[in-house]
ROTI-298239 format. One record per residue (C-alpha): residue number from 1; x, y, z. Coordinates in nm, 4 decimals. Each point is the difference from the previous one (the first is absolute). Example, Ala and Ser with C-alpha at 12.3 -4.5 7.8 and 13.67 -1.06 7.14 Angstrom:
<lumvos>
   n       c1       c2       c3
   1   1.2300  -0.4500   0.7800
   2   0.1370   0.3440  -0.0660
</lumvos>
This chain:
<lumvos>
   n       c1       c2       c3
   1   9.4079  -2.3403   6.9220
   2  -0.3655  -0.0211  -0.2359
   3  -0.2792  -0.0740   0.2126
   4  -0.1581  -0.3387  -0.0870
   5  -0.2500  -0.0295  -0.1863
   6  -0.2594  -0.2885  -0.0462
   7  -0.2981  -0.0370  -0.2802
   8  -0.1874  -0.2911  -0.1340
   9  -0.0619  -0.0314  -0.3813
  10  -0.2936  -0.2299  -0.1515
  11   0.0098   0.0138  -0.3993
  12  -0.1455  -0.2147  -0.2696
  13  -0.0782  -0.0103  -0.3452
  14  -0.2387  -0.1620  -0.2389
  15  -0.0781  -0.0779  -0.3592
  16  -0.2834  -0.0185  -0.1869
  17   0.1161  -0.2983  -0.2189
  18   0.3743  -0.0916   0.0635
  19   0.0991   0.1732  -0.1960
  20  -0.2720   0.2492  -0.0283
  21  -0.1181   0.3607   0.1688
  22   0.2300   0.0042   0.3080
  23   0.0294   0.2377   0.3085
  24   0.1304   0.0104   0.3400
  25  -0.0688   0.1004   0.3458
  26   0.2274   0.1002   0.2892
  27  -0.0884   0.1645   0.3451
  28   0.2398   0.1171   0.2920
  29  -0.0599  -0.0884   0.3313
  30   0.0576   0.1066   0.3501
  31   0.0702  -0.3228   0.1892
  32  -0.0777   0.1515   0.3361
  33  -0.3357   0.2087  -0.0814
  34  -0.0933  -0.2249  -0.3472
  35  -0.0553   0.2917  -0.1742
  36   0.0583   0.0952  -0.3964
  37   0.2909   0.2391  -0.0276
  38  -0.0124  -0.0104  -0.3624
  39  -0.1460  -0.1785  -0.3143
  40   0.1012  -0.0494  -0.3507
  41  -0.2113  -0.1714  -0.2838
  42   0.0771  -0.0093  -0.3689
  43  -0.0895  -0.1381  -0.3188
  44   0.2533  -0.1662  -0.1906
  45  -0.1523  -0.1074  -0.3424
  46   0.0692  -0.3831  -0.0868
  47   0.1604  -0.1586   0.1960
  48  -0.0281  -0.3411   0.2086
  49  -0.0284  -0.0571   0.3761
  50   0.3338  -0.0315   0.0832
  51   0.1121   0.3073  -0.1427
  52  -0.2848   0.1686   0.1407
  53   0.1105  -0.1314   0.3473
  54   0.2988   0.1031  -0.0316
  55  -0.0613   0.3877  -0.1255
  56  -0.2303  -0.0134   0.3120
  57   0.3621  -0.0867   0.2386
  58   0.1754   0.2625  -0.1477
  59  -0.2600   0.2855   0.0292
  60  -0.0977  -0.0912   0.3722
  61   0.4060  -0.0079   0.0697
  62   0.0614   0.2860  -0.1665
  63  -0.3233   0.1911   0.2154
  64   0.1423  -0.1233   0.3104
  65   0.3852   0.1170  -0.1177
  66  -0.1706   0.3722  -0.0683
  67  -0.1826  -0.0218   0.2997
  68   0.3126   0.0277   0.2173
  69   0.2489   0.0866  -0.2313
  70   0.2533   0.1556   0.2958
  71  -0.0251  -0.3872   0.1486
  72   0.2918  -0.1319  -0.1987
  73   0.0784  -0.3570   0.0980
  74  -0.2127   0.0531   0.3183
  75  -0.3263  -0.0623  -0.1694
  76  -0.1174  -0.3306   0.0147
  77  -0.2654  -0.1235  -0.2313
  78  -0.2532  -0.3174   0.0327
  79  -0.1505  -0.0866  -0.3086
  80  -0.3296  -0.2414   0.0225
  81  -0.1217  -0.1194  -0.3432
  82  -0.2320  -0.2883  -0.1348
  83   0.2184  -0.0724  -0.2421
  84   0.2259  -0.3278   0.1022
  85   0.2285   0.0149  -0.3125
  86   0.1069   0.3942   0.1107
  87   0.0733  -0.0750   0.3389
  88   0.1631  -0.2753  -0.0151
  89   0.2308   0.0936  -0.3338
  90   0.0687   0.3427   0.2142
  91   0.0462  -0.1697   0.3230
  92   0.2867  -0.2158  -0.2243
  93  -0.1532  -0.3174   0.0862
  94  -0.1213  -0.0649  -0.3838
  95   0.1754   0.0655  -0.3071
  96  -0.0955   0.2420  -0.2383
  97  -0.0062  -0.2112  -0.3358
  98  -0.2014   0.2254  -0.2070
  99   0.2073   0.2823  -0.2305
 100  -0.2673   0.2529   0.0173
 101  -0.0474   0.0081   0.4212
 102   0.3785   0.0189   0.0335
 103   0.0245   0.3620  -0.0422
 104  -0.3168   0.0697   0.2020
 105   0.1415  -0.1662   0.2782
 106   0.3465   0.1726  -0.0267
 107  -0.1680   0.3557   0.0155
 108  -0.1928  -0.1015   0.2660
 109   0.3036  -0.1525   0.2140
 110   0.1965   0.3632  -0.1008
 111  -0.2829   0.1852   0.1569
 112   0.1487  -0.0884   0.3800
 113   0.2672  -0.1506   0.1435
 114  -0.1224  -0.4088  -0.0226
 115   0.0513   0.0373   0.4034
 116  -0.2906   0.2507   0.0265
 117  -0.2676  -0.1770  -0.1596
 118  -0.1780  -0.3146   0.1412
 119  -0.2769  -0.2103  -0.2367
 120  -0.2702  -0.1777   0.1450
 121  -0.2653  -0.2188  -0.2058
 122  -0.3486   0.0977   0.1105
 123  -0.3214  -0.2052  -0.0913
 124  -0.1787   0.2463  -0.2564
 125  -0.3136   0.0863   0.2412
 126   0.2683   0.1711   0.2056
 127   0.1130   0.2196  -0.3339
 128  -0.3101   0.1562  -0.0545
 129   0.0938   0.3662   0.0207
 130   0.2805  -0.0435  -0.2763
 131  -0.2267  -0.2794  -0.1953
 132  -0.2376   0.3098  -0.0333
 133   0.2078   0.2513  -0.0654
 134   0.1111  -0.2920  -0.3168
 135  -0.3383   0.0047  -0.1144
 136  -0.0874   0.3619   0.0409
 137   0.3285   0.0874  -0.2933
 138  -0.1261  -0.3138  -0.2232
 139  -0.3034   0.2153   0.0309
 140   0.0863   0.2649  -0.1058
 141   0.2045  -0.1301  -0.2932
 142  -0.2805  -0.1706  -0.1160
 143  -0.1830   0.3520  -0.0276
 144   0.2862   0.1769  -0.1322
 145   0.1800   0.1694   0.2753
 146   0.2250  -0.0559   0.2838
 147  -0.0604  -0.0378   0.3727
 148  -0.0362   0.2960   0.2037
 149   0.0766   0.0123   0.3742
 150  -0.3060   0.2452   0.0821
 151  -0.2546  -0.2545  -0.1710
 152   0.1342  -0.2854   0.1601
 153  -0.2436  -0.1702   0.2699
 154   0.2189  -0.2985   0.0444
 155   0.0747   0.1063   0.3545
 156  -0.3617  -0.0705   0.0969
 157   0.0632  -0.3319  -0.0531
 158   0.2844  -0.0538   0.2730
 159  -0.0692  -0.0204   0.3540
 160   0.0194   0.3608   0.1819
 161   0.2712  -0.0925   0.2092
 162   0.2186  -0.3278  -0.1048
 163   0.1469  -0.1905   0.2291
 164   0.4027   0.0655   0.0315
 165   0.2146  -0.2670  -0.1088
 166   0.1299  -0.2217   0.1984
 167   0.3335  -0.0485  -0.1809
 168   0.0667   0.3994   0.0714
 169   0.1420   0.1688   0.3063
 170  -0.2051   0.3036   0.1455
 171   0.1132   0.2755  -0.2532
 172   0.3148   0.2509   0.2318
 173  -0.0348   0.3951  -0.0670
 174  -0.2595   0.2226  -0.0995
 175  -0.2645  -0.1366  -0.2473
 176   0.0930   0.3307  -0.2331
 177  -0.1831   0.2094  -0.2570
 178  -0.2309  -0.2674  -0.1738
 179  -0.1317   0.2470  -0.2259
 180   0.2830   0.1603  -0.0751
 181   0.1272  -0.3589  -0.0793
 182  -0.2453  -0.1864  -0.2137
 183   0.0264   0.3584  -0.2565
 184   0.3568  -0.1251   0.0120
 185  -0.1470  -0.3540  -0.1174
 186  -0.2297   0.1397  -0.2580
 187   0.3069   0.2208  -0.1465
 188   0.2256  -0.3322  -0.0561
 189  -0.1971  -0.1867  -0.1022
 190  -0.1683   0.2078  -0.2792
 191   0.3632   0.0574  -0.0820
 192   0.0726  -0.3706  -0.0068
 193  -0.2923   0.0120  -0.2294
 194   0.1436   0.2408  -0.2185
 195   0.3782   0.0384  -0.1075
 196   0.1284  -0.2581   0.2688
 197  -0.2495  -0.2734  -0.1231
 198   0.1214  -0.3126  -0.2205
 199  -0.0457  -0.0228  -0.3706
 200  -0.3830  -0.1227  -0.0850
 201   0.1654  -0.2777  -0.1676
 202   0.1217  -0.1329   0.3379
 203  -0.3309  -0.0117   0.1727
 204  -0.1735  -0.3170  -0.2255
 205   0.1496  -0.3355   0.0102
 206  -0.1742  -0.3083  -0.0008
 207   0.0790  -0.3174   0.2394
 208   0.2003  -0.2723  -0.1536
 209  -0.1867  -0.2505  -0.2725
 210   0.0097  -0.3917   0.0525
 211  -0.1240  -0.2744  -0.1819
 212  -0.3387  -0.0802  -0.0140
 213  -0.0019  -0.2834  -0.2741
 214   0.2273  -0.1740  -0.2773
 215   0.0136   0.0871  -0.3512
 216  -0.1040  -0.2256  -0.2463
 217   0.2482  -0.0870  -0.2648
 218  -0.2493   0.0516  -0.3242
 219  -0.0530   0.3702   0.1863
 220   0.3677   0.0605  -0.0092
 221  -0.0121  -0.0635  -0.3518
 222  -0.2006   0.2480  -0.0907
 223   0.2759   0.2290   0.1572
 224   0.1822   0.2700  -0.2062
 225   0.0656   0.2558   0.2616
 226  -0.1776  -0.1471   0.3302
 227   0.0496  -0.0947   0.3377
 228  -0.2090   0.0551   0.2978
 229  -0.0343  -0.1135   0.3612
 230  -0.3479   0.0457   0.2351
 231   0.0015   0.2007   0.3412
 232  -0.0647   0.0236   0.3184
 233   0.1130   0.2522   0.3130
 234   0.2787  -0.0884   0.1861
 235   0.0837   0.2854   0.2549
 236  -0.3503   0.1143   0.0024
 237  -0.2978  -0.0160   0.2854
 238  -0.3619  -0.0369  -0.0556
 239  -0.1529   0.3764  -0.1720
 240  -0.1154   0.2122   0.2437
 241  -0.3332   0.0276   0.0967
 242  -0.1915   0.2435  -0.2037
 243  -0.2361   0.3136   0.0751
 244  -0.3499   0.0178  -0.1123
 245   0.1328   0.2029  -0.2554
 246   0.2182  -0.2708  -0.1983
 247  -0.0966  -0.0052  -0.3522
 248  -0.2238  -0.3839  -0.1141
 249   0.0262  -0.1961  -0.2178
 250  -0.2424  -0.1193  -0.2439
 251  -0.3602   0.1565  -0.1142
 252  -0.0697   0.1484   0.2981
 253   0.0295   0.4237   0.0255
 254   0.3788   0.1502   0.0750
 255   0.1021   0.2972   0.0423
 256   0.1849   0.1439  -0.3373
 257   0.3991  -0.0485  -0.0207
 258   0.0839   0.1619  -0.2695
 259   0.1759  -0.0613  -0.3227
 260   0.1888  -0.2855   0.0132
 261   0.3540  -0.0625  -0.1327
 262  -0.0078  -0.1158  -0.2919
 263   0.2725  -0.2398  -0.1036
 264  -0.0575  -0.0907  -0.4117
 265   0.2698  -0.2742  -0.0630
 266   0.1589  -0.0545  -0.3330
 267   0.1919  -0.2808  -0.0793
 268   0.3494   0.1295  -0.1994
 269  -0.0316  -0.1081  -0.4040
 270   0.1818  -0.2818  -0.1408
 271   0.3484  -0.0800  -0.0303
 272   0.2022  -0.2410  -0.2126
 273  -0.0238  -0.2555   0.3648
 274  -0.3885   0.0349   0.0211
 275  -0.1698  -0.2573  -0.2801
 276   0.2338  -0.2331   0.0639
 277  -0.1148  -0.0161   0.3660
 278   0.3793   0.0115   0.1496
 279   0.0753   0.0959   0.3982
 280   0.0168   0.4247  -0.0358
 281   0.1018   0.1836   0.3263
 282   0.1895   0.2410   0.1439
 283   0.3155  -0.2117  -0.0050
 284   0.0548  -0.0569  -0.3512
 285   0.1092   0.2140  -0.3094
 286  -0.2623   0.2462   0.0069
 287  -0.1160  -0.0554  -0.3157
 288  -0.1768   0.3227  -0.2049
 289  -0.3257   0.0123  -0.1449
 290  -0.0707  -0.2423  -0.3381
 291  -0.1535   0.2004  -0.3218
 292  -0.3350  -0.1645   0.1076
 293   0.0514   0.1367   0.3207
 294   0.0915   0.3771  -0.0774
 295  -0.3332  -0.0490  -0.2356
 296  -0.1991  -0.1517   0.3197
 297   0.1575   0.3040   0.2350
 298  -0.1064   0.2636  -0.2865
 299  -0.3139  -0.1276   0.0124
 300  -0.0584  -0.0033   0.3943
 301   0.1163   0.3637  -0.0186
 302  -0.2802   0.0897  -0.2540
 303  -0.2747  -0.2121   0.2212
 304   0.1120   0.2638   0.3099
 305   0.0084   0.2670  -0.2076
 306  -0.3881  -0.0006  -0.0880
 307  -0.0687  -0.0890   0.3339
 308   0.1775   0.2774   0.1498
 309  -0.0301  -0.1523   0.3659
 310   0.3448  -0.0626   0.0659
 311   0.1679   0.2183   0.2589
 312   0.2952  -0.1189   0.0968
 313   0.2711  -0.2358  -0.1608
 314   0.2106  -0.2764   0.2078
 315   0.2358  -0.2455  -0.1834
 316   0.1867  -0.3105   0.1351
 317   0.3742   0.0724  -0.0530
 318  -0.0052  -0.2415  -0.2850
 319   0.0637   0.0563  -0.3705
 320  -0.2344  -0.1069  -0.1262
 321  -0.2651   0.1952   0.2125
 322   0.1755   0.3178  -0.0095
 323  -0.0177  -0.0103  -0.4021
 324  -0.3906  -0.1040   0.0275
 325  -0.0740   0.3082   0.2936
 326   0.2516   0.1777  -0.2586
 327  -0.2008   0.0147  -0.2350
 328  -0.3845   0.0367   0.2139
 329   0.1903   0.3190   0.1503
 330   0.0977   0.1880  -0.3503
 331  -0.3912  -0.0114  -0.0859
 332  -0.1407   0.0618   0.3338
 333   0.3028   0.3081   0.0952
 334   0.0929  -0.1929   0.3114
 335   0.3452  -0.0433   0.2031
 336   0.0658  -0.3815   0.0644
 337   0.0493  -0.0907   0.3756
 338   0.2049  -0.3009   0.0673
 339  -0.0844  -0.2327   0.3189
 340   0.2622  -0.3089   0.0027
 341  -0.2823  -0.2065   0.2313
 342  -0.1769  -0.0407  -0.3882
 343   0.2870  -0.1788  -0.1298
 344  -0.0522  -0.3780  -0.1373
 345   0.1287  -0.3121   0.1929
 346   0.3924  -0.0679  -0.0220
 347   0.0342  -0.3565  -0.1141
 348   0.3197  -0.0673   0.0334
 349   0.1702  -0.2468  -0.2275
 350  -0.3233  -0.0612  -0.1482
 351   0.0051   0.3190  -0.1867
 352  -0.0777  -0.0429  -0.3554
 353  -0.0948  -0.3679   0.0195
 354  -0.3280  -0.1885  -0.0814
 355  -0.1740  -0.1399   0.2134
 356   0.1408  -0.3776  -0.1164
 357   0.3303   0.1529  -0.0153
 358  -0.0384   0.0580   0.3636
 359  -0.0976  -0.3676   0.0994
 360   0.2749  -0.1867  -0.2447
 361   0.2594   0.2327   0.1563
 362  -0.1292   0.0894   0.3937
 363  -0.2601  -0.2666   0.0593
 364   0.0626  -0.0708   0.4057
 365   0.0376   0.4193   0.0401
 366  -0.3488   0.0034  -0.2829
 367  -0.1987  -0.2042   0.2101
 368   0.0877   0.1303   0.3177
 369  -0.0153   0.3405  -0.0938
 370  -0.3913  -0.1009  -0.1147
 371  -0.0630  -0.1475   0.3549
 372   0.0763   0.2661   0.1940
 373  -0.0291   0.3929  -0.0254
 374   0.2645   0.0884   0.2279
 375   0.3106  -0.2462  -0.2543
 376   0.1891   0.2340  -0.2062
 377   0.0383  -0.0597  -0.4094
 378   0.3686  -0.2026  -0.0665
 379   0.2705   0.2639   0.0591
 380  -0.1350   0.2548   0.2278
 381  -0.3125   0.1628  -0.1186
 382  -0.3317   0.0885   0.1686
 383  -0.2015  -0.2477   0.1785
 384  -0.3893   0.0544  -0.0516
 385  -0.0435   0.1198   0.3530
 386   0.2373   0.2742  -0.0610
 387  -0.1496   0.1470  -0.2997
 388  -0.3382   0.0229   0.1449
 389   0.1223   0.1825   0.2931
 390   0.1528   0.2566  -0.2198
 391  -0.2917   0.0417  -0.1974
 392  -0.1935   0.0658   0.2468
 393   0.1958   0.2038   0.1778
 394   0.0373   0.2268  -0.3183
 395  -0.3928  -0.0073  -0.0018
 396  -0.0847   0.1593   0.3006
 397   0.2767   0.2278  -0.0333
 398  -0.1915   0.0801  -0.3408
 399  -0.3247   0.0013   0.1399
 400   0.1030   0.2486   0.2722
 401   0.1396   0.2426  -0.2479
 402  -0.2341   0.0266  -0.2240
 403  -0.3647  -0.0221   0.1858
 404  -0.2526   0.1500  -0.2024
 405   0.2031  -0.0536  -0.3686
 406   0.0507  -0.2363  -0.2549
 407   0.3185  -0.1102  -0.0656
 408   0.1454  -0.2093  -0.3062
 409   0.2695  -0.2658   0.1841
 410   0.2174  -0.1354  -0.2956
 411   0.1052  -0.3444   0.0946
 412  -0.0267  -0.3723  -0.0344
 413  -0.1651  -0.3383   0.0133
 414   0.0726  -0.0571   0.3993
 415  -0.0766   0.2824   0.1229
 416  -0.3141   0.0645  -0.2249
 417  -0.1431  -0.3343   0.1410
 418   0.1493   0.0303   0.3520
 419  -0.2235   0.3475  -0.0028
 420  -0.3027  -0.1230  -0.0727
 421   0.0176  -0.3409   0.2032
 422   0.0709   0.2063   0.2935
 423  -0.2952   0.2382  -0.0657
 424  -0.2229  -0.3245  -0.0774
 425   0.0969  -0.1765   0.3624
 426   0.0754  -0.2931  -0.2603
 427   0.2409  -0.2885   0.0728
 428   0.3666  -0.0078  -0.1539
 429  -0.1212  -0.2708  -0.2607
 430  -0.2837   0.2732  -0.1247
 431   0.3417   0.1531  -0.1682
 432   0.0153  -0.2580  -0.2391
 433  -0.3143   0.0036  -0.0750
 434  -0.0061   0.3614  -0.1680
 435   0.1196   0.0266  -0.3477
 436   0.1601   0.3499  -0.0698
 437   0.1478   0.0843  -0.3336
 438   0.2429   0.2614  -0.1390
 439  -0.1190   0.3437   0.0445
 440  -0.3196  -0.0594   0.2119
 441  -0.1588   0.2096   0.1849
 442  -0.1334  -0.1050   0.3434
 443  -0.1596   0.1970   0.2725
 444  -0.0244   0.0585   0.4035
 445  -0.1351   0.2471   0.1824
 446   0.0557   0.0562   0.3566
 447  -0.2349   0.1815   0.2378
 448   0.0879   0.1777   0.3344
 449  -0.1972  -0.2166   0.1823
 450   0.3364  -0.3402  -0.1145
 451  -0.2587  -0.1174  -0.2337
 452   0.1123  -0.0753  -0.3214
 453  -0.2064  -0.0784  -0.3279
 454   0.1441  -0.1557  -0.3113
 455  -0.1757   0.1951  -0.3302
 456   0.2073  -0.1725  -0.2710
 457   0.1657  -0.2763  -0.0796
 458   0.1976  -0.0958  -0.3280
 459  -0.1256   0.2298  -0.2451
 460   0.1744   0.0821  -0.2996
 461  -0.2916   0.1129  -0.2365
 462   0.2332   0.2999  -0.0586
 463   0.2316  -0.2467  -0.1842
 464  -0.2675  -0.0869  -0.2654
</lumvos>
């Protein structure tokens, strides 16, 4: 029969932006001395609080798993974290309605049996060790680097001996080897780092959008290829708060981040559906570039060409962009990466209508689709709220890949403007407020620190 085993975990995780530079804390506890059997830090690139909450679960689970790892179902684990939305989704009280923290949670609940592990919530003055241990890797991926156990001081910041929890029985047995243990810990968990560790793309999401206003009519009208919906967290907390060392904003001295990544945005050229201003998606026909716009994407390739800037290629799945990156990538000697998340709105019935067409034909499904970002197009296509969440979902997968590089996305009229709303702060109406032709070229970069700065907007002096 296993000897039981008992061990209280504190973890949390922060973000620099949410989204933005993310990292997480967790620490190992003996509930009858208070002691640190083991710690575990990391920096996880973009990502937003949640996530980083979550990555902070699993790595303290998995330290406490290693720890013991002859315990079997014997080891119970208490886990004691700020974070409301984690305890309660992993306690089962809450449902988890987000896509992105669904398979967080499910590697987390496969760590242990669900009848080892208790979750507490704990006010954050009481998470300090693991808040600090947070901070310490969003540190150090600010400066380039990862966390490192022997440089960590977070310890100093947690009383010398904790009280035990109250919710825990005195721990049976022998307390074992606890050195001999947490180099079990470190050896997991640098493997769960490594070859055990999720795709990068599964690490940035971005809570759900809502509405924030109504769209005017006379905006919609102006509407080849757009839709759009404003934001706000929904399964998020309040950002952690920061160390001394957080990057500032405005005109005061920071410490240097780096190149940014560099995201140069070029509307696809025209086809036969563009001048005459009719709904153009992702649920129509597809259409192929027009003469004039083979001539525009010729042109565009020329403009990179001189500049000789571009780095790496991403297209929407589209057409119409592939032919326009097509044709930038013979000139600049580049492979073509496609990322669906670029793709343009599906509109449903209302592909290949005007505008007017729309209103004789769909007026009640017209007018509330106008009102409200979250109503669907007539027929089943995207509602604005949708779109923007995949757009910016794609973004900060982007933005994670390639830090440091500029990158030519391929794409359209929504998520050109969703882009560089979002990196503005501006309101869902500033969308309509933007005018963004055929084959333009807009810019964004975005810094390590979540900021993001919009270079260019609209040009298409290559076209002249």
């Amino acid at each position: 029969m296993s000897v039981a085993r008992q061990v209280v975990v504190e973890a949390d995780g922060g973000s620099r932006g949410n989204p933005g530079p993310a990292g997480y804390g967790a620490v190992v506890i003996d509930p009858a001395t208070g002691e640190p059997l083991a710690e575990a830090a990391e920096y996880i690139g973009v990502a937003t609080n949640n996530v980083a909450e979550y990555r902070g679960l699993i790595a303290g689970l998995t330290a406490a798993k290693a720890l013991f790892p002859d315990a079997g179902d014997a080891l119970r684990v208490h886990v004691r974290m700020d974070s409301k939305l984690v305890v309660e989704q992993m306690s089962g009280r809450w449902k988890i309605k987000h896509p992105d923290m669904k398979p967080l949670a499910a590697r987390a609940a496969a760590i242990l049996p669900p009848s080892s592990v208790t979750y507490e919530w704990i006010p954050r003055a009481q998470n300090k060790h693991a808040d600090r241990l947070a901070n310490e890797a969003m540190d150090a991926g600010r400066d380039g680097r990862q966390w490192e156990a022997s440089a960590s001081t977070a310890a100093l910041d947690a009383p010398s001996a904790r009280t035990p929890s109250t919710t825990l029985p005195p721990v049976q047995g022998p307390p074992g080897d606890q050195a001999a243990g947490a180099a079990r810990a470190r050896a997991a968990l640098a493997a769960a780092r490594g070859a055990d560790a999720p795709a990068a793309d599964a690490l940035f999401s971005l809570p759900e959008e809502t509405a924030e206003a109504s769209l005017s009519e006379a905006a919609a009208q102006s509407v080849g290829e757009t839709a759009d919906a404003g934001g706000k967290p929904t399964d998020a907390h309040p950002a952690p708060q920061q160390s001394a060392g957080t990057p500032q904003t405005g005109w005061g001295s920071a410490p240097d981040l780096g190149a940014p990544a560099t995201l140069v945005l070029l509307r696809h050229g025209e086809t036969a559906l563009t001048p005459e201003k009719r709904f153009s998606g992702s649920g129509g026909t597809d259409p192929e570039l027009s003469a004039v716009g083979r001539g525009q994407a010729e042109r565009a390739a020329e403009h990179f060409a001189a500049l000789g800037t571009v780095q790496e290629i991403v297209s929407s799945p589209l057409r119409r962009c592939r032919e326009t990156a097509a044709a930038v990538a013979a000139r600049l000697g580049l492979a073509v990466r496609i990322d669906e998340g670029l793709r343009e709105t599906d509109f449903g019935a209302w592909e290949g209508l005007t505008f007017g067409e729309v209103r004789e034909r769909y007026g009640d499904d017209l007018t509330a689709w106008l009102a409200s970002p979250d109503t669907a197009p007539t027929g089943g296509g995207e509602s604005f709220a949708e779109v923007a969440e995949r757009v910016a979902a794609a973004r900060d997968r982007l933005v994670a890949r390639y830090a440091g590089r500029t990158v030519l996305l391929v794409t359209h009229v929504t998520p050109i403007k969703t882009l560089v709303r979002l990196a503005l702060g501006a309101p869902p109406e500033a969308l309509f407020r933007m005018e963004l032709s055929a084959a333009s070229v807009s810019t964004v970069a975005y810094y390590g620190d979540g900021n993001a700065s919009v270079r260019l907007l609209n040009d298409t002096s290559h076209l002249r």
